[in-house]
N, C-alpha and C positions, 0 to 999 in steps of 0.2 A: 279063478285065475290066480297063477304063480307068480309072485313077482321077485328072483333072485337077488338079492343087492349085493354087490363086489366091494363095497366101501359105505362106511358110515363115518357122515359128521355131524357135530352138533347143530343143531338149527333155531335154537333161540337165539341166535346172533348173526347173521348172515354175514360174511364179509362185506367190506364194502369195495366193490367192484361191479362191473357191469353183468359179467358171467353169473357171479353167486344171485344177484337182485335180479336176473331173469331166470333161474332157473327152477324148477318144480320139484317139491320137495315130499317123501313119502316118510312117514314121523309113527310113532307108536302113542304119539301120546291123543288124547281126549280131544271132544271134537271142541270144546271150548278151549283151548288152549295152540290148536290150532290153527283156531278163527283166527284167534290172541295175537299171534305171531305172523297169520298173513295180512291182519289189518294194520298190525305196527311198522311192515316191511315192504306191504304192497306185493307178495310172494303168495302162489299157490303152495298151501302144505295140505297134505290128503294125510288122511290114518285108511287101514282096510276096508271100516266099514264107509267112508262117503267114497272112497276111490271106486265101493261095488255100487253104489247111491246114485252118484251123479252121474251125468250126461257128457264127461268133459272129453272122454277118448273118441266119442263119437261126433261130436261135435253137434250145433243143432242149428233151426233157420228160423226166421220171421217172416211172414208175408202179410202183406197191406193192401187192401181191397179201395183201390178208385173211384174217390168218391162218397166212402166210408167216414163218417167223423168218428176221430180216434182224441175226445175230449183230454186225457191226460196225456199226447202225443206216446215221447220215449218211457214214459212210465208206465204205459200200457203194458212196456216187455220190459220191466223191470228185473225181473226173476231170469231171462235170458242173457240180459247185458251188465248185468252188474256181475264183477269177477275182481280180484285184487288186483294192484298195478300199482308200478313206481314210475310208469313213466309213457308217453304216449303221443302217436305222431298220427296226426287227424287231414287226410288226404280225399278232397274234393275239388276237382275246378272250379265249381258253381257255389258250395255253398256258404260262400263271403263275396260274392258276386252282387248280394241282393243284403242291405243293412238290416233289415226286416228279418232274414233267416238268422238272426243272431235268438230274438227270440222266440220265433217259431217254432225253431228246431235245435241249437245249437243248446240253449238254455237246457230244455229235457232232456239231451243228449250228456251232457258234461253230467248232468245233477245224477244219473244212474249209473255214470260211469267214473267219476272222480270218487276218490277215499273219502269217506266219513266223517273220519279221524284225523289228530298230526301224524305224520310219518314221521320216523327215526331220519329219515333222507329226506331231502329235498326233492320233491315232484318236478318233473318234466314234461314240458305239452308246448307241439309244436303243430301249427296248420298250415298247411300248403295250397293256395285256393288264389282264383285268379278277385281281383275286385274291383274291375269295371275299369274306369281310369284311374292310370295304375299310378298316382301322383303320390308323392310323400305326403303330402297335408294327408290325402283320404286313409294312409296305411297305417297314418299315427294316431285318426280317428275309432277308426276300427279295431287297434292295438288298443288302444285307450278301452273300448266298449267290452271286449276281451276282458282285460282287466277285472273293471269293474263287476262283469257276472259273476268272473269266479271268484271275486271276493264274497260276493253277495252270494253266495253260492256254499263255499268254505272255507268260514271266516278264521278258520283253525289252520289253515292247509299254507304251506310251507314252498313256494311252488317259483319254476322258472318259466316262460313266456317266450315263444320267439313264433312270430308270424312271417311266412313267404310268399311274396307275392308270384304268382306261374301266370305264363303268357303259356296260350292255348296252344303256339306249338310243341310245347315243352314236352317230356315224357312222360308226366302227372297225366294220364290217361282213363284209371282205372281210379275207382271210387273206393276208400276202404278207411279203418280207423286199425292201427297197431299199437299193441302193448307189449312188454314184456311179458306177457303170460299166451296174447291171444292175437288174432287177425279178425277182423269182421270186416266182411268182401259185401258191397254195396252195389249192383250193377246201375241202380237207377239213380244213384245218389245218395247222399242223407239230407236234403230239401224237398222232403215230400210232404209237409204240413203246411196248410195257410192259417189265415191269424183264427179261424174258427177248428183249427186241429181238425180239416178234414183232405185227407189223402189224396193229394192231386196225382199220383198214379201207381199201378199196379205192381208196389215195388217186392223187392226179393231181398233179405241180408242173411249171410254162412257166417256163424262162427264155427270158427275152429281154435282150437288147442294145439296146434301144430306140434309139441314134445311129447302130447302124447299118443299123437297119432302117426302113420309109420309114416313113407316119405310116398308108396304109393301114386297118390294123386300129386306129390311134389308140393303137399302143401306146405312144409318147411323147408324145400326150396322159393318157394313164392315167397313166403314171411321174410327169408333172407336178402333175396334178390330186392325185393320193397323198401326194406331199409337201408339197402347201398345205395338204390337210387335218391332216394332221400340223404344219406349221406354224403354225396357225391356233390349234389345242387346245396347243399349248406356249406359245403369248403366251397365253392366257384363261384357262386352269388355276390355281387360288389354291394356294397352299403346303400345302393338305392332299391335294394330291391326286400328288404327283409327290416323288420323292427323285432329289438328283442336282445340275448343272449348267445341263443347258435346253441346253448348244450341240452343236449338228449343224450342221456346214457345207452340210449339204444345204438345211438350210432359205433360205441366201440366193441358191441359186438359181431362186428363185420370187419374186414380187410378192409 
């Protein structure tokens, strides 16, 4: 595979803007320096040989067998979910619905998926999930528990917070987790684990890479369309419905 490049910039410094912090980046240098740069930045950098290596143009799935106990839950598919990222909007009706999936699922979920490291920027993580009675005492409860993991989680990490509360008829229909690098499309959820990590049903998750995959199946019209609507319910949402901040740098990558 050819890959012509029309323009080179430096990439051991990314701008600081929304566009540069999500966009993917093809580098000549070493795969260690790389890494260097997507772990500081939260940015996929490729050199030739992992761009012919890895899985990331193709994108790949996960499937979880009902009934199956999957003892390290999301660390099971560590090596499939773990990918660089500055910033992230974690879209579920259900699972903040139930206090319990905070460490069931949410715990493993975050721990394979957040940065390692400090980032050069400030992280973003925003979740959109209904949580029963939707009263401010429970949302500042559940804000509060938020917290807490991902301190306890990455005591290093740098990070903004804003939780949404969604009422079921809302457009929040579709189950998925967005980054600036990636989408992962959940049809069954991400509340598929009980407190003994064994798979309450026969679920399915796609990642894709949508910059580097062509548009085809529309899946970087999906990624985009995901984010407006999520952009759209954080401008128009009134103060009783959402705890938190409101910024995701994802959101100014869309009109």
């Amino acid at each position: 595979m050819q890959i012509e490049l029309y323009e080179t910039l430096p990439v051991d410094r990314p701008t600081y803007n929304a566009v540069s912090l999500s966009a993917i980046y093809l580098a000549e240098e070493n795969n260690m320096t790389c890494d260097g740069i997507g772990a500081k930045y939260g940015v996929v950098v490729l050199n030739s040989g992992t761009l012919k290596r890895r899985q990331l143009c193709k994108g790949d799935s996960i499937m979880l067998n009902k009934g199956e106990v999957y003892h390290e839950r999301y660390y099971t598919f560590k090596d499939k979910l773990t990918h660089p990222c500055n910033a992230m909007l974690v879209i579920d009706p259900y699972l903040l619905s139930r206090r319990e999936n905070i460490e069931n699922n949410v715990a493993s979920l975050l721990d394979v998926m957040l940065p390692t490291n400090r980032q050069e920027y400030e992280f973003h993580i925003s979740f959109f999930s209904t949580l029963g009675m939707q009263s401010e005492w429970q949302m500042q409860t559940i804000y509060d528990e938020l917290q807490r993991l991902i301190i306890r989680l990455r005591k290093c990490l740098t990070y903004s917070l804003t939780l949404y509360s969604i009422g079921k008829g809302e457009a929040f229909h579709s189950r998925m987790i967005i980054t600036n690098n990636a989408i992962i499309s959940a049809e069954d959820g991400f509340e598929v684990f009980n407190g003994n990590g064994k798979s309450n049903k026969n679920a399915k998750f796609d990642i894709v890479f949508p910059r580097l995959a062509n548009d085809s199946r529309q899946d970087m019209s999906n990624y985009l369309r995901w984010i407006k609507i999520a952009k759209e319910y954080s401008e128009e949402c009134s103060t009783k419905i959402f705890f938190g901040s409101r910024t995701n740098r994802l959101y100014s990558i869309v009109d």
